[in-house]
Every structure is written in structure tokens, then in C-alpha cells.
C-alpha positions as a printed NumPy array, in Angstrom:
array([[ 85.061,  18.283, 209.059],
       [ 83.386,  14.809, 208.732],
       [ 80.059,  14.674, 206.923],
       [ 77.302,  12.213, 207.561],
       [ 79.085,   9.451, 205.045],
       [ 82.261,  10.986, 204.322],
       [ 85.605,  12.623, 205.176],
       [ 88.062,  14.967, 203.738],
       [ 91.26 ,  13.249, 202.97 ],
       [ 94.671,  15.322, 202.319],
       [ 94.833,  17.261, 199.336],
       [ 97.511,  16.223, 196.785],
       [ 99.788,  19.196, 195.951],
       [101.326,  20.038, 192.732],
       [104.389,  17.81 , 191.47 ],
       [103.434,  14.501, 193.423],
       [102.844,  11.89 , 190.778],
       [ 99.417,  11.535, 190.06 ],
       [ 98.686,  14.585, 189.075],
       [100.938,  14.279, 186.264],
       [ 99.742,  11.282, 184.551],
       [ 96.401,   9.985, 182.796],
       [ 94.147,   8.169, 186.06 ],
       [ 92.864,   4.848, 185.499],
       [ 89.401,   4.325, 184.341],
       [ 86.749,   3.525, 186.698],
       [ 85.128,  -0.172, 186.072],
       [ 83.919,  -0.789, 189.478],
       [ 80.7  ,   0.819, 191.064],
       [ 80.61 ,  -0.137, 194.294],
       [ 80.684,   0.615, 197.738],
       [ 84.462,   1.458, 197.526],
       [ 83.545,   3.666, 195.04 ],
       [ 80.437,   5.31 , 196.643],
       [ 82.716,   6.007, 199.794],
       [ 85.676,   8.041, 197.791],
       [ 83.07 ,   9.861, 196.085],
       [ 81.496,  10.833, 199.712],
       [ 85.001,  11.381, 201.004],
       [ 85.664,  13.759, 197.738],
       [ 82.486,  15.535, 198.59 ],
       [ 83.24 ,  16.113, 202.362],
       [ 86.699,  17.042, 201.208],
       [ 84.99 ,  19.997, 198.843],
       [ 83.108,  21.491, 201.304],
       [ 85.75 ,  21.546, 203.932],
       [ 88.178,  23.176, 201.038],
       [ 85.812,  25.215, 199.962],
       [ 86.438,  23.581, 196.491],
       [ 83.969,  23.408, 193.684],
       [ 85.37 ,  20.427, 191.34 ],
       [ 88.06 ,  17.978, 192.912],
       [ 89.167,  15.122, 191.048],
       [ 90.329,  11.991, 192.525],
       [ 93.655,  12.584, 192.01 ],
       [ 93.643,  15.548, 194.17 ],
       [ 93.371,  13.867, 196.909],
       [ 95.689,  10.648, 195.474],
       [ 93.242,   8.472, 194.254],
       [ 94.261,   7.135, 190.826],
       [ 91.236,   6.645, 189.175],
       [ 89.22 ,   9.019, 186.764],
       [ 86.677,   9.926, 189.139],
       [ 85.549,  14.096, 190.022],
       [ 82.574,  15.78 , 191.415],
       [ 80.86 ,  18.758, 190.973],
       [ 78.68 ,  20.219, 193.717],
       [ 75.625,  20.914, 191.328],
       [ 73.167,  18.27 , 191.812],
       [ 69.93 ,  17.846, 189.356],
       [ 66.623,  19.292, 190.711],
       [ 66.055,  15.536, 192.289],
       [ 69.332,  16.173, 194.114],
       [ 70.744,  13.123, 192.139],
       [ 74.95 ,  12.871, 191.337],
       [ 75.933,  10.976, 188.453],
       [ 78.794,   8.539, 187.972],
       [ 79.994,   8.392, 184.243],
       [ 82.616,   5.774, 182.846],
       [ 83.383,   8.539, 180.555],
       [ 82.283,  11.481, 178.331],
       [ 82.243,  10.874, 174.814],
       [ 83.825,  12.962, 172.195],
       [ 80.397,  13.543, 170.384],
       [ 78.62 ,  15.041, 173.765],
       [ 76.76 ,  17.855, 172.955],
       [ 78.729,  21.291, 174.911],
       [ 76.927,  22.965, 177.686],
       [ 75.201,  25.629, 176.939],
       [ 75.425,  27.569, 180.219],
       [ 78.769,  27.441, 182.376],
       [ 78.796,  25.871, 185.803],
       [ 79.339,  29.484, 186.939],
       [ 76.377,  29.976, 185.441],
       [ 73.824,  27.103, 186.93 ],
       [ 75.138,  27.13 , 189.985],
       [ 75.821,  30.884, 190.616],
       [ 79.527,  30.368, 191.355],
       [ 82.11 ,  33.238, 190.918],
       [ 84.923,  32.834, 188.366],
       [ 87.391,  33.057, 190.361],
       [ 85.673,  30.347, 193.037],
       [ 85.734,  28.214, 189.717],
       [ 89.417,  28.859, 188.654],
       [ 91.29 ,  28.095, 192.407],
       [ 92.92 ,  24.491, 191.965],
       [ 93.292,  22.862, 195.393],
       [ 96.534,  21.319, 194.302],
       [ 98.211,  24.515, 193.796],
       [ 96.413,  26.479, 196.316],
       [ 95.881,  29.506, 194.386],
       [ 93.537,  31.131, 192.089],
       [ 94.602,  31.384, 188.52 ]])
């Protein structure tokens, strides 16, 4: 399933590489970057996922999205989340009416734990 900018690309199972070691840090925001996060998002609605990371899908870079957009309908890009960032005080479960189980299923295992 191909959305208007993106498309899912194969999901990276449990024991390949990158799953198993730190990603690199994004320092680039750019159209390369805008695309994998489109392809990320097309993959997540075609898995019926709710929070792939790049890696998933064999990207090495510290990159995820979560399909719970602002009331503008805005996504963020972060370089990071400090330490000191205040916890959420609802769960995504929560905002964005998800199940837990929905939220617990890791693509790269393909089961819900």
C-alpha cells in the first residue's frame, strides 16, 4: 500500500543487526529524511503498527514515529529527548485511544507481548 508521499519498506525481523545496536543520531533534516519518515508512516498503516522505529525497517538512524499528530496535524522531528523532559502525564493509549495490546505488538517480532 503506497500513500500519497510514501511507501512501506520490509520490516526488519528480530536478530538482523540493527536492531541490536545503538542507531546513529540524526544531523540531517532534509528531504532524505522527510521521505523515510513518509515511507515509515506508509509502512505503519499498512502493518497496522502504532510506533516503528527506523531500524525496523533497516534504517540506521535514531528516527521513529508515532501516529498521534497535534490538533494542527503537525509531526515533530527531535535530535533527541533530554534526560530532564518532563514524563507524560497520559499514555499514548490514552490520547490516542489505542488498546494495550495494539501498543505492545513489535513488528520485528511479529507478536504481541
Amino acid at each position: 500500500m503506497q500513500t500519497r508521499s510514501g511507501t512501506p519498506r520490509p520490516i526488519t525481523r528480530h536478530g538482523e543487526q540493527v536492531l541490536h545496536r545503538r542507531c546513529a543520531e540524526v544531523t540531517m533534516f532534509d528531504d532524505g529524511l522527510a521521505q523515510l519518515v513518509a515511507d515509515m508512516f506508509a509502512g505503519m498503516a499498512a502493518a497496522r503498527g502504532v510506533g516503528p522505529a527506523a531500524n525496523q525497517i533497516g534504517v540506521d538512524a535514531r528516527v521513529f514515529v508515532v501516529d498521534c499528530p497535534d490538533a494542527t496535524g503537525a509531526h515533530v522531528v527531535a535530535p533527541s529527548i533530554p534526560a530532564s523532559a518532563p514524563a507524560p502525564r497520559t499514555t499514548r493509549a490514552e490520547a490516542c485511544g489505542e488498546d494495550r495490546a495494539a501498543l505492545l505488538k513489535c513488528l520485528s517480532i511479529g507478536v504481541a507481548r
